[in-house]
C-alpha positions in Angstrom: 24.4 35.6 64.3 23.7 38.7 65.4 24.1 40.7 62.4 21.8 38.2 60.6 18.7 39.2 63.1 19.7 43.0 62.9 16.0 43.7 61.5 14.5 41.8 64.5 16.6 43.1 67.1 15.7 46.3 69.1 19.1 47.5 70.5 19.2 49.8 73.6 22.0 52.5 73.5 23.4 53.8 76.7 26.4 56.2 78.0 26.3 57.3 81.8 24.3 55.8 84.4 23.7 58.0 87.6 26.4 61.1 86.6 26.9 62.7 83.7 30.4 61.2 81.7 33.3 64.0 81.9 33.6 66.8 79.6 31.3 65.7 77.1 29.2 68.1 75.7 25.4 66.7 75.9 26.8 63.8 77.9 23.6 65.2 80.7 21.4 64.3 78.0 22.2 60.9 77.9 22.8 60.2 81.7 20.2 57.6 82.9 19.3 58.2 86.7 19.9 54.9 88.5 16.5 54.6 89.6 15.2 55.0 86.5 17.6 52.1 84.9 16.8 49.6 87.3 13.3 50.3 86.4 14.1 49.7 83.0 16.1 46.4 83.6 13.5 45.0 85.1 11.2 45.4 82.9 13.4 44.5 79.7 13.5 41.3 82.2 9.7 40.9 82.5 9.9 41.2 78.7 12.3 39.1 77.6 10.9 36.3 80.1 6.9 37.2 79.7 5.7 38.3 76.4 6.8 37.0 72.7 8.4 39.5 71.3 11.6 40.3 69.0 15.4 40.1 71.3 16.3 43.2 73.1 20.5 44.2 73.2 21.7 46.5 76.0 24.7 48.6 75.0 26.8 51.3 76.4 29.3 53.6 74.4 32.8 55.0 76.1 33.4 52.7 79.2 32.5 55.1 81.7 32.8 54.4 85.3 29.4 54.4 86.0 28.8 51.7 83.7 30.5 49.5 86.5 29.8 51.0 89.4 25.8 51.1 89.0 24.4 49.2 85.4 26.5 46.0 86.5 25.3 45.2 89.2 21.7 45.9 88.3 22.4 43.9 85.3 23.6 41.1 88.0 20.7 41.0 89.7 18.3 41.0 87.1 20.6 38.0 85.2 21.0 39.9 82.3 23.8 40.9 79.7 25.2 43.7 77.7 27.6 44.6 75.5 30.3 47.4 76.3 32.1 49.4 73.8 35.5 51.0 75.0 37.1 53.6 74.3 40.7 52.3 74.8 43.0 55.4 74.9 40.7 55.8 78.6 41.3 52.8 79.9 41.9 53.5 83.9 42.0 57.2 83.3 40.1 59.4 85.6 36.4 58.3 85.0 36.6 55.6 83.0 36.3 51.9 83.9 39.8 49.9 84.3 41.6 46.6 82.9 40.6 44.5 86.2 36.9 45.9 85.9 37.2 45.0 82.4 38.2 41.7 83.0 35.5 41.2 85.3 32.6 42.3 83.1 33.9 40.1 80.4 34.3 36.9 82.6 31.0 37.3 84.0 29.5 37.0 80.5 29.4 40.5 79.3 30.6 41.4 75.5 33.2 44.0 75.4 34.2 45.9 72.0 35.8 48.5 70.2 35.0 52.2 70.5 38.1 53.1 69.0 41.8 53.9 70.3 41.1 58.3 70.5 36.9 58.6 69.8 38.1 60.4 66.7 35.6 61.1 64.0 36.2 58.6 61.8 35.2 59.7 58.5 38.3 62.7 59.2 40.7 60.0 58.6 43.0 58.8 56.4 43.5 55.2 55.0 46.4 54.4 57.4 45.0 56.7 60.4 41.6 55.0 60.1 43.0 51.3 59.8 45.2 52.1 62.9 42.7 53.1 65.0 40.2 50.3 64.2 43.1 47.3 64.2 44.6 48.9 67.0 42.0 49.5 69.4 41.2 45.5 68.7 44.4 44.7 69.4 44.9 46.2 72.6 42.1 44.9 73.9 42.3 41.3 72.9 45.4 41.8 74.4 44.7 42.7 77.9 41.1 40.8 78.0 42.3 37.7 76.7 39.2 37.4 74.5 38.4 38.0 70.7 36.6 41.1 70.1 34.0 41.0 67.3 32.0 44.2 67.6 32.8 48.0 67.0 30.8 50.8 68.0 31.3 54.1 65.7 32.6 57.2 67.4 30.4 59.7 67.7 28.1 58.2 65.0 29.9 59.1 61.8 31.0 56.5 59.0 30.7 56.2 55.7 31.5 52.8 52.9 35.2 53.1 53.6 35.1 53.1 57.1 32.9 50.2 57.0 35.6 48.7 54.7 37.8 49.1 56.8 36.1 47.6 59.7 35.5 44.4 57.8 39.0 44.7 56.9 40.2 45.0 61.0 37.9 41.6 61.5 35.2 43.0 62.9 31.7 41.0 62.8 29.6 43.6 62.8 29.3 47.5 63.8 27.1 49.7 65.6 25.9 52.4 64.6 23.5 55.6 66.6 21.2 55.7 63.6 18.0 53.5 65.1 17.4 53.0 61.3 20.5 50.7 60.2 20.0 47.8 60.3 21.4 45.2 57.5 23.4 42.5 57.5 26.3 44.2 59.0 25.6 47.5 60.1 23.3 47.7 63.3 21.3 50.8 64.4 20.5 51.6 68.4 18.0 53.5 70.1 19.9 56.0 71.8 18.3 55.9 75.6 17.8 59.6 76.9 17.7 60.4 80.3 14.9 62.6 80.5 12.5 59.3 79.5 10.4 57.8 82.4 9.1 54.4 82.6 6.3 54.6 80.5 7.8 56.3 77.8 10.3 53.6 77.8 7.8 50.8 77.8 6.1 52.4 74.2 9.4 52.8 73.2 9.9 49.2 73.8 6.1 48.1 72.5 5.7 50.5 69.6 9.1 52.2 68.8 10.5 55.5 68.6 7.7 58.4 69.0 6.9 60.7 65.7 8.9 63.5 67.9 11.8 61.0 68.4 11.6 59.8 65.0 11.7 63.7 63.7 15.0 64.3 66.2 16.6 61.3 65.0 16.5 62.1 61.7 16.9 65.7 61.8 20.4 65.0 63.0 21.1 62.3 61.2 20.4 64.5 58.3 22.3 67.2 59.6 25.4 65.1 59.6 25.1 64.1 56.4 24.5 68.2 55.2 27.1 69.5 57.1 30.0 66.9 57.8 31.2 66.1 61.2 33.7 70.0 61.8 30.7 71.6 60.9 28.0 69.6 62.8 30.1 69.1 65.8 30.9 72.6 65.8 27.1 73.7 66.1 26.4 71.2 68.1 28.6 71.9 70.6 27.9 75.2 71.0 24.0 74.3 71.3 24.1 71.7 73.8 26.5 74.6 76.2 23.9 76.9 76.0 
């Protein structure tokens, strides 16, 4: 059902809440103060209760700690719900949320999925590496959550027609992607929230979309993926975001 609205859908893209995720690089860029996410819920409340206007979707990439500890509840008390991708290989490791906070997020109504067993880039893979880490991620979590999981979230944003193959393949129902542009009958793009944004720039964002400057930045990198393949990309990257 979801996949079938993807053109009407505006999907919200979120990491960290309050501190920045551990040793990622960028991972400051991305970090929503809590403040400024309540603010948000609120108003993606007001929205969603107020004014006639296509569905929003919360998401947050990696299962960070933080993701429990300060968007739950605020996602509690404003009665809405979200969908968290995790990255299994962290499960209960040092910053990352843990099977009983799992548990609870999916029995108080929240969708969990896939964001992969290692976070590896996908598109690096081979036929059997690439098929592991998509079935087996699925696995482990329907496993320990008792619950069928439907949704993948790409690592780091790379894929390409076999890795969406193969996520067909792994019974996925759909995929999200970081590429606000995607958005067919399978393939879902998000708006990747920053935390630099205030209130009023989320509301146009919201309203109107992206910004031309957003729009430029998203594409430039998109573009740069595709130009110089994830070493290469991730490599300059990297070393731009440490400066």
């Amino acid at each position: 059902q979801i996949a079938k609205k993807g053109n009407e859908l505006t999907i919200l893209m979120y990491h960290s809440i309050a501190r920045p995720a551990n040793g990622e690089a960028g991972a400051r860029r991305y970090c929503v103060p809590t403040d400024e996410f309540r603010k948000q819920m609120e108003y993606v409340c007001y929205r969603l209760s107020t004014i006639d206007h296509r569905p929003i979707i919360i998401t947050f990439d990696d299962g960070d700690i933080t993701n429990y500890q300060y968007a739950y509840p605020i996602l509690k008390n404003n009665g809405l719900k979200a969908y968290f991708f995790i990255l299994v290989s962290k499960v209960g490791t040092n910053g990352y949320m843990d099977w009983k906070q799992l548990k609870e997020l999916s029995a108080a109504g929240m969708t969990i999925g896939s964001h992969g067993l290692t976070h590896r880039i996908l598109t690096t893979l081979n036929d059997d590496e690439l098929g592991y880490e998509l079935r087996e991620s699925k696995k482990i979590l329907e496993e320990n959550l008792k619950c069928s999981i439907k949704y993948l979230s790409i690592p780091r944003g790379f894929y390409n027609q076999k890795v969406i193959a193969k996520a067909k393949d792994a019974g996925y129902k759909a995929v999200f992607t970081s590429n606000p542009k995607d958005s067919d009958s399978y393939k879902l793009g998000r708006i990747p929230v920053k935390g630099s944004w205030d209130l009023a720039y989320f509301k146009k964002i919201l309203n109107n979309g992206l910004s031309l400057k957003d729009k430029a930045g998203e594409l430039f990198k998109n573009s740069s993926k595709t130009i110089l393949g994830p070493k290469h990309y991730d490599r300059i990257r990297t070393a731009l975001l440490k400066k």
